[in-house]
C-alpha positions as CSV (number, residue, x, y, z in Angstrom):
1,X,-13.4,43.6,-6.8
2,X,-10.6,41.7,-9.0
3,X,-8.5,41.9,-6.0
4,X,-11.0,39.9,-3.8
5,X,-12.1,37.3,-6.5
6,X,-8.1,36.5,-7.4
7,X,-7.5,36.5,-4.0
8,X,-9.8,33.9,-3.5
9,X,-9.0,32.0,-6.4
10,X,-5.5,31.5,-5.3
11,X,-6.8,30.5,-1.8
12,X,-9.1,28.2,-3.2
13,X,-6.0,26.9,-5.2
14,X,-3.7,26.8,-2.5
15,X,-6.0,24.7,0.1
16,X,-7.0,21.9,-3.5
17,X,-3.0,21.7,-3.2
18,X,-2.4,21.1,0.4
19,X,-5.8,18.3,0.6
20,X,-4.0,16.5,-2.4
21,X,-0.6,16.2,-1.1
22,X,-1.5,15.5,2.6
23,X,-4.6,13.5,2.3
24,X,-4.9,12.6,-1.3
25,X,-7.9,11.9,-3.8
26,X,-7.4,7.9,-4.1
27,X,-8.9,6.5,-2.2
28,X,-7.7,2.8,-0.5
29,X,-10.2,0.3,-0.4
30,X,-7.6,-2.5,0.6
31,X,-9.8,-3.5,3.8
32,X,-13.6,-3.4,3.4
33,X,-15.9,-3.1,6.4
34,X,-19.7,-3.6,6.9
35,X,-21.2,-2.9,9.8
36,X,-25.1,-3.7,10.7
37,X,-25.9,-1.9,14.3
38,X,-29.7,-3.2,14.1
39,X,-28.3,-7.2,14.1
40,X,-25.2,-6.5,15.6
41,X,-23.3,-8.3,13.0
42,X,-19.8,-6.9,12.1
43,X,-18.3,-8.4,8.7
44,X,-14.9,-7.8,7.9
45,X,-13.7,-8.5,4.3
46,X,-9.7,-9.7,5.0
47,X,-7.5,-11.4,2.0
48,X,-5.4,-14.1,2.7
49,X,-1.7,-12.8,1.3
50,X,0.7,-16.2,0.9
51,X,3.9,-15.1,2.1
52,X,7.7,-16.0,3.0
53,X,9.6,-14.4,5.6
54,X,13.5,-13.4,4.6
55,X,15.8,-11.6,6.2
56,X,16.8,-8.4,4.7
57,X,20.7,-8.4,3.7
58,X,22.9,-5.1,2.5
59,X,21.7,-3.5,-0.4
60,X,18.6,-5.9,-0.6
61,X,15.3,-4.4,-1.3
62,X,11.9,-5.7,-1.5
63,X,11.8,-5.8,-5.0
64,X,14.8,-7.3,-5.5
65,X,14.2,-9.8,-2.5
66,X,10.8,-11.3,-4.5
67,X,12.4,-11.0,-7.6
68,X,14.8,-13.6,-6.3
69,X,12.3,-15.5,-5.1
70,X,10.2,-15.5,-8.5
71,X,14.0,-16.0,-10.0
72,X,12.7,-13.7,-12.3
73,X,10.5,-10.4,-13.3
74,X,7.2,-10.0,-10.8
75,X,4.0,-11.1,-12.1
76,X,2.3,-7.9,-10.9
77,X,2.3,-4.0,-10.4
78,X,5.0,-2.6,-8.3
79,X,2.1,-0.6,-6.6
80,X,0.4,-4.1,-5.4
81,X,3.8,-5.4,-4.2
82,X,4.4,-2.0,-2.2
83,X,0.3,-2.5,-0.8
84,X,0.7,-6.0,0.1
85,X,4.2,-5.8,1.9
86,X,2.6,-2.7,4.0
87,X,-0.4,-5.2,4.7
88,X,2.2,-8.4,6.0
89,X,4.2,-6.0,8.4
90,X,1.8,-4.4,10.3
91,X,2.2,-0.7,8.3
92,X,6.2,-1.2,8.1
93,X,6.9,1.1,4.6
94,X,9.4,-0.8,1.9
95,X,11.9,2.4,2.0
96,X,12.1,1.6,5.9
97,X,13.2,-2.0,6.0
98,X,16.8,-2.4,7.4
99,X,20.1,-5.1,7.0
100,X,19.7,-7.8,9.5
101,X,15.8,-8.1,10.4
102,X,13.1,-10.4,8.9
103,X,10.5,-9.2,7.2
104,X,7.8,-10.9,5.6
105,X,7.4,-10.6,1.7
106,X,4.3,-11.6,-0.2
107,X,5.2,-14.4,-2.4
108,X,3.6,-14.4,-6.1
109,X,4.5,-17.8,-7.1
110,X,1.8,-19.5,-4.8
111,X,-0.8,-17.5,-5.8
112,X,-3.5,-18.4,-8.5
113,X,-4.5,-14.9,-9.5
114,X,-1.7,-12.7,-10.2
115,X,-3.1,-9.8,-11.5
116,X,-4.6,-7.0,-9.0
């Protein structure tokens, strides 16, 4: 019987594991969507990201690229920068961005409301 009931605790452990590190428990509400089937209405919630397009040189990163452009620290948290440059190219991941193409970057400066 203490066989069974630690075998299944270390399943049940095992599977909490795998959901956390291949789906994750935050969840992502950058895009809100509300959908009314009776009126046949669809709303979609989209924010309006002001942005400048660079292109990306040798040893250049995203951070460093706005950082340059704010001549100076960023106004907000690395994890919105990350969000928001995801959001301006179409799903494109910082760590992927490569020497010689453009890439849009979300530009801080022009924005009223710096925080989240």
């Amino acid at each position: 019987m203490k066989r069974l009931f630690l075998f299944l605790l270390v399943t049940l452990i095992l599977y909490i594991i795998y959901v956390d590190l291949s789906i994750g428990t935050i969840p992502n509400n950058q895009t809100v969507e509300s959908i009314e089937v009776d009126s046949k209405t669809i709303q979609v919630e989209e924010t309006v990201i002001p942005s400048f397009s660079r292109t990306v040189e040798q040893g250049d990163t995203v951070l460093s690229i706005i950082e340059t452009e704010l001549e100076g620290a960023v106004p907000v948290p690395i994890e919105k920068i990350v969000n928001d440059f995801i959001l301006l190219n179409k799903g494109k991941k910082p760590e992927e961005i490569q020497a010689g193409k453009s890439y849009l970057f979300p530009d801080y400066s022009k924005s009223d409301n710096n925080s989240q």
